[in-house]
C-alpha positions as CSV (number, residue, x, y, z in Angstrom):
1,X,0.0,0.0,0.0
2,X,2.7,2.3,0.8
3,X,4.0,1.9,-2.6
4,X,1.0,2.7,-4.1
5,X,0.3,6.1,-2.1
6,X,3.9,6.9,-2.9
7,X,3.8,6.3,-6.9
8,X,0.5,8.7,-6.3
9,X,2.6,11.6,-4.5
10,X,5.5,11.0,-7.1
11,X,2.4,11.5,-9.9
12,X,1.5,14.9,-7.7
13,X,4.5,16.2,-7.5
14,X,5.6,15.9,-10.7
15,X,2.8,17.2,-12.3
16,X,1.9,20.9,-12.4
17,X,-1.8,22.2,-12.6
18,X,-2.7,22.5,-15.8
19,X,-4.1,25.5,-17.2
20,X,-7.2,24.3,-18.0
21,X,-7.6,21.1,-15.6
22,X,-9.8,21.4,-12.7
23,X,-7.8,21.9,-9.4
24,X,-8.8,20.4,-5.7
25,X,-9.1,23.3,-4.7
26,X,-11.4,24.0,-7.3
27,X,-13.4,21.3,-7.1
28,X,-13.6,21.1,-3.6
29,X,-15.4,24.7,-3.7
30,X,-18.2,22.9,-6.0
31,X,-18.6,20.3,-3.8
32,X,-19.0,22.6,-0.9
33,X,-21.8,24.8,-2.5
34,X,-25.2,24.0,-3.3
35,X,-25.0,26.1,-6.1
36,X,-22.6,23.7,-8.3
37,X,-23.0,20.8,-6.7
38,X,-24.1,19.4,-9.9
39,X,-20.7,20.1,-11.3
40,X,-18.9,18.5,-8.6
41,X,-21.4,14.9,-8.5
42,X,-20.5,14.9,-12.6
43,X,-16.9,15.4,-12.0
44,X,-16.3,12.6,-9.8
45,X,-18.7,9.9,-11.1
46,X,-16.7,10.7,-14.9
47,X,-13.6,10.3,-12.7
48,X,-14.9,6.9,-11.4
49,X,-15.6,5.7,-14.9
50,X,-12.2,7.1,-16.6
51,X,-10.3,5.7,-14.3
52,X,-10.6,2.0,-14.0
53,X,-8.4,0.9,-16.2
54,X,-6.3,3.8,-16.9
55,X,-2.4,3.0,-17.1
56,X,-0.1,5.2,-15.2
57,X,3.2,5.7,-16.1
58,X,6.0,5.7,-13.4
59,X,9.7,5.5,-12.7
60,X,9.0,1.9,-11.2
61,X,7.1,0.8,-14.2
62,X,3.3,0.9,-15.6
63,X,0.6,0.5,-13.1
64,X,-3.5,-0.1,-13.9
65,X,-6.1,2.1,-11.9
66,X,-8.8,0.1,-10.2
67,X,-11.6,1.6,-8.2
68,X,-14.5,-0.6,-6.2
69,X,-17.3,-0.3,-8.2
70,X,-19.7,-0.8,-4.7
71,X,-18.3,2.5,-3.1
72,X,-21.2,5.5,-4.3
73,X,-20.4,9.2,-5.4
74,X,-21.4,10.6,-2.4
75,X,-18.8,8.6,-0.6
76,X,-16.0,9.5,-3.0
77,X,-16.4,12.8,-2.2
78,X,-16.7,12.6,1.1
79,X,-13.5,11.0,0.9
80,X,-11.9,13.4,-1.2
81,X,-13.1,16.6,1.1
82,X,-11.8,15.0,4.3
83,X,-8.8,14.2,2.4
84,X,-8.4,18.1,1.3
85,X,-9.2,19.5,4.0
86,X,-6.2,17.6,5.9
87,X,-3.7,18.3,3.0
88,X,-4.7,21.6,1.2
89,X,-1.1,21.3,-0.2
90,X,-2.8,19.7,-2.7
91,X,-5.2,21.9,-3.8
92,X,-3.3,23.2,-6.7
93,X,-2.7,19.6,-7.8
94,X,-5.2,18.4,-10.6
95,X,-8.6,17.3,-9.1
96,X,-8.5,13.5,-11.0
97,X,-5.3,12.7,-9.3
98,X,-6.2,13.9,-5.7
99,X,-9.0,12.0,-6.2
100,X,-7.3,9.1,-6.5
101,X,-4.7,9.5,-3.9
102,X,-7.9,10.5,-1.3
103,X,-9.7,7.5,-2.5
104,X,-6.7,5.0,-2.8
105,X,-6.1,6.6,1.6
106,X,-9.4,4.9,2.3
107,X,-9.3,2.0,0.3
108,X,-11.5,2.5,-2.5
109,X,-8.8,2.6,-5.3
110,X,-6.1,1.1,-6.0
111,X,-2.9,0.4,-8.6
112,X,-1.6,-2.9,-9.6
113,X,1.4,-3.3,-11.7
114,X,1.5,-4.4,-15.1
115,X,3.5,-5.6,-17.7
116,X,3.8,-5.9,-21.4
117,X,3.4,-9.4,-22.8
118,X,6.1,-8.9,-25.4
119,X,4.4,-11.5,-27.7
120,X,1.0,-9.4,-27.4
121,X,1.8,-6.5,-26.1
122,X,-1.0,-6.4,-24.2
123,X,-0.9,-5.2,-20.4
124,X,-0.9,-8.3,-18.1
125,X,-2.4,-7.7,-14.5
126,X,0.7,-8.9,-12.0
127,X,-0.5,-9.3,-8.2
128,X,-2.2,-6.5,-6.7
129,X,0.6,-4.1,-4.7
């Protein structure tokens, strides 16, 4: 697990905020109001279905988003504004991968490693990290 968290901060760190991207920050303002929080349910439940399956690239190799399809919208951001609200160091961090991070903290996401299948070259799932 400690890997996992850690390729996440790696991914944090080493990726500014885009121009255009929504921020944590950002997003956790829409969550907070009743005006836009519309935008903020949308946000997250595309972020849910984008991604699960999504490859991340790191320094210790290529790793595979999963996410538990059981755990609502309502508690993913629940998740994520606890999580923001402790570390609002990450508020100018892109919202997608803050959400991960928050929900990978409580056990709703999570990476696994993966590997090329050089006869493929399709992504083989290796054991969970």
């Amino acid at each position: 697990m400690k890997i996992i968290l850690t390729a996440i901060l790696l991914l944090l760190t080493a990726i500014p905020a885009a121009a255009k991207s929504v921020t944590a920050g950002e997003l956790q303002k829409k969550c907070l109001s009743t005006a836009t929080a519309g935008f903020c349910t949308g946000f997250i439940t595309g972020w849910g279905q984008t991604a699960t399956g999504m490859i991340l690239p790191t320094n210790g190799g290529l790793y595979m988003v999963g996410t538990d399809s059981e755990v609502t919208v309502a508690i993913q951001r629940d998740v994520f504004l606890a999580f923001i609200k402790i570390h609002p160091e990450f508020a100018d961090r892109p919202a997608d991968l803050v959400l991960l991070l928050a929900n990978g903290k409580a056990g709703h996401a999570a990476l696994q490693k993966i590997q090329t299948d050089a006869v493929s070259e399709n992504p083989k799932a290796t054991k969970p990290l």
